[in-house]
MIDREN-459155 format. One record per residue (C-alpha): residue number from 0; residue in three letters; y, x, z. Coordinates in steps of 0.1 Angstrom, whole numbers, plus 5000, padded with zeros to 4 digits. Layout:
BEGIN
(NUM; Ala; (Y; X; Z))
...
//
This chain:
BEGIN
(0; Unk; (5000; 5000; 5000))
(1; Unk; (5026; 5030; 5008))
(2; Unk; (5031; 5059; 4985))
(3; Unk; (5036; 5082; 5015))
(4; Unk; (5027; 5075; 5051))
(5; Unk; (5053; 5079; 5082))
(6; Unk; (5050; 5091; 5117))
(7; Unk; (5080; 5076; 5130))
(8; Unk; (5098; 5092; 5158))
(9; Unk; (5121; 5070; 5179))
(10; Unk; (5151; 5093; 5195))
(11; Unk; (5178; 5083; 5226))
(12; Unk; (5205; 5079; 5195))
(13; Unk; (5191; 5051; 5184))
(14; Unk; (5175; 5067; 5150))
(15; Unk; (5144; 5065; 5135))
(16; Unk; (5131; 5098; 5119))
(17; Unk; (5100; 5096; 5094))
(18; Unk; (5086; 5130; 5095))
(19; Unk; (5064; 5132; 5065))
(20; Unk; (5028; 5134; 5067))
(21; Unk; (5016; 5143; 5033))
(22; Unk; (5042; 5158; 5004))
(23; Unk; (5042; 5131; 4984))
(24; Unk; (5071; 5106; 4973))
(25; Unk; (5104; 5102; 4995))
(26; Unk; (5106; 5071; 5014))
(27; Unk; (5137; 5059; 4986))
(28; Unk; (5113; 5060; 4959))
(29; Unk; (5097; 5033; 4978))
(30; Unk; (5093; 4993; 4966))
(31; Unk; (5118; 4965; 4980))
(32; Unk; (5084; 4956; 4992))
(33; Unk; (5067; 4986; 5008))
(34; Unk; (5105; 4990; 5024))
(35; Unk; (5103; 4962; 5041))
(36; Unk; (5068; 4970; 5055))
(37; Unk; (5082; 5000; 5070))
(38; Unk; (5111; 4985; 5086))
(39; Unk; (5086; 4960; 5105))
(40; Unk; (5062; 4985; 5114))
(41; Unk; (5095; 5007; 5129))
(42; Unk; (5107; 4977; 5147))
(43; Unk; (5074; 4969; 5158))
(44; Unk; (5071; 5004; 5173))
(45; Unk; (5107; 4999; 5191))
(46; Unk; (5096; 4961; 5205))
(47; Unk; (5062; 4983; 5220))
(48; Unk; (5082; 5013; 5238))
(49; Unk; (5105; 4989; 5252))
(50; Unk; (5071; 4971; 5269))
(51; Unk; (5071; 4941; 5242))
(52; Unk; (5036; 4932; 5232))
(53; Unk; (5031; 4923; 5193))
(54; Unk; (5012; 4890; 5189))
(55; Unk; (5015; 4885; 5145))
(56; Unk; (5033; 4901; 5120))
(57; Unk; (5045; 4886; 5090))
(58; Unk; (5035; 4850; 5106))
(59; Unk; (5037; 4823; 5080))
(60; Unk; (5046; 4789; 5092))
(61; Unk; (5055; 4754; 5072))
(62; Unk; (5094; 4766; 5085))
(63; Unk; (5091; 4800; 5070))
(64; Unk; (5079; 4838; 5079))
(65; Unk; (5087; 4850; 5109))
(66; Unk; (5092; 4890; 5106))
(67; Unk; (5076; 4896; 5141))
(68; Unk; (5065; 4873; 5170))
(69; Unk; (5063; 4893; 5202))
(70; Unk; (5059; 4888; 5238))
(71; Unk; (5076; 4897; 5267))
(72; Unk; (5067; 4886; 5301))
(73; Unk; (5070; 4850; 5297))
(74; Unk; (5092; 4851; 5269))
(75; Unk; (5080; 4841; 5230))
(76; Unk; (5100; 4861; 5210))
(77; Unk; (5106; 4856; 5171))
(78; Unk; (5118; 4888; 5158))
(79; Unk; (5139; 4889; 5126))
(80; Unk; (5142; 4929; 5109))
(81; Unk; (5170; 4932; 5086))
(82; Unk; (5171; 4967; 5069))
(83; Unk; (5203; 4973; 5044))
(84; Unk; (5222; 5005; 5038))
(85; Unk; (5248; 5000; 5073))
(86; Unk; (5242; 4984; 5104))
(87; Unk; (5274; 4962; 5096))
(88; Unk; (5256; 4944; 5065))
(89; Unk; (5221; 4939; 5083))
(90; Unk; (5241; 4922; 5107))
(91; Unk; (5261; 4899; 5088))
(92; Unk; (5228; 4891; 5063))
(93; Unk; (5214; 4861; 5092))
(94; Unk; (5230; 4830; 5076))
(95; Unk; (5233; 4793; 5096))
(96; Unk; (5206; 4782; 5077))
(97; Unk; (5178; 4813; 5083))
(98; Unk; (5190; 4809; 5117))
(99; Unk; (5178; 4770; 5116))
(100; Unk; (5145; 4783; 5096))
(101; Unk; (5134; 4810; 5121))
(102; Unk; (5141; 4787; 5153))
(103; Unk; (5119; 4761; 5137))
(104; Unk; (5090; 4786; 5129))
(105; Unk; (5094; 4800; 5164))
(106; Unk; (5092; 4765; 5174))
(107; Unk; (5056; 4760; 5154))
(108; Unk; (5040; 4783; 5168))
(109; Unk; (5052; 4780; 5202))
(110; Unk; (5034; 4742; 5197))
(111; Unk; (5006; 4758; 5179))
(112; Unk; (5000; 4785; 5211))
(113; Unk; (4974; 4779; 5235))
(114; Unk; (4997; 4801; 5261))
(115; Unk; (5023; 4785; 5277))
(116; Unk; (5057; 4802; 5277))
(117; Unk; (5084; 4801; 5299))
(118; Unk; (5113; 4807; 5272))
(119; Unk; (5116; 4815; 5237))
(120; Unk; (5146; 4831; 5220))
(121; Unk; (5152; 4857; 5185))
(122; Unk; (5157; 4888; 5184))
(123; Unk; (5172; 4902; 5154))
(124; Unk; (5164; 4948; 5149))
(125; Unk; (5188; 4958; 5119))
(126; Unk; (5179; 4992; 5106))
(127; Unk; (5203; 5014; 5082))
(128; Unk; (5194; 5038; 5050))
(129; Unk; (5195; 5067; 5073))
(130; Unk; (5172; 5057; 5104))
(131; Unk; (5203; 5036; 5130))
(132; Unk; (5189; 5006; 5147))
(133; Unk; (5205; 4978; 5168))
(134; Unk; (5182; 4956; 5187))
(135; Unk; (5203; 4923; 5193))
(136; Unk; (5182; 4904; 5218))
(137; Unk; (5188; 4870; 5220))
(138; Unk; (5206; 4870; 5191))
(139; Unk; (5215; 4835; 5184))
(140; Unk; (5209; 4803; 5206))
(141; Unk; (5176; 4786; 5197))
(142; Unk; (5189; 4754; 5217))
(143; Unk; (5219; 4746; 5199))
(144; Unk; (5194; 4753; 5168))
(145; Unk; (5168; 4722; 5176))
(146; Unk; (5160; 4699; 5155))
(147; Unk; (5190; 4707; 5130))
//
């Protein structure tokens, strides 16, 4: 699925280093595709050092796909990864209506769970083009997003 695999190396400045493991292409030469796969797999590394516990990836609901759904303590956490070339557009890329889309597939599964949860909320990680990342937890309200 990769053209080159990563051993990603998570620093206290917030950036993600891909040391390469075999000489073969550079991560730009990568797909949109295969991109995106590495920004999860990054963020999914980030949710599991800060004590996060991955439950599905890529998670595909009647709503929509949900990037990441995690767990922390008694929180269900729906974890949107937005990778762009600045921290500044990833941020700004979450429209009203993905918002609405990714509460309601949170929602699903929540229903769909055979654990019981205490809260549930969205995270969104935005990564840049050279290795910044910005965990926003809680990132928008999933109550004001109910049944819109």
């Amino acid at each position: 699925m990769f053209n080159q695999e990563y051993r990603e190396k998570i620093n206290s400045n917030n950036v993600i280093s891909f040391d390469s493991i075999s000489n073969a292409t550079h991560r730009n030469n990568l797909t949109t595709y295969e991109k995106g796969i590495s920004a999860e797999l990054c963020a999914s590394k980030l949710l599991e050092s800060k004590g996060y516990k991955i439950i599905k990836k890529r998670t595909r609901t009647p709503y929509g796909e949900i990037d990441i759904l995690a767990k922390r303590g008694s929180d269900l956490v729906a974890v949107e990864v937005k990778q762009r070339k600045s921290l500044d557009v990833a941020r700004s890329c979450i429209l009203a209506r993905q918002q609405k889309r990714i509460v309601n597939a949170l929602l699903y599964e929540a229903s769909n769970s055979d654990e019981l949860f205490e809260s549930y909320r969205v995270d969104v990680i935005c990564l840049d083009s050279v290795g910044r990342f910005e965990h926003i937890e809680n990132a928008f309200p999933v109550e004001e997003l109910v049944a819109c």
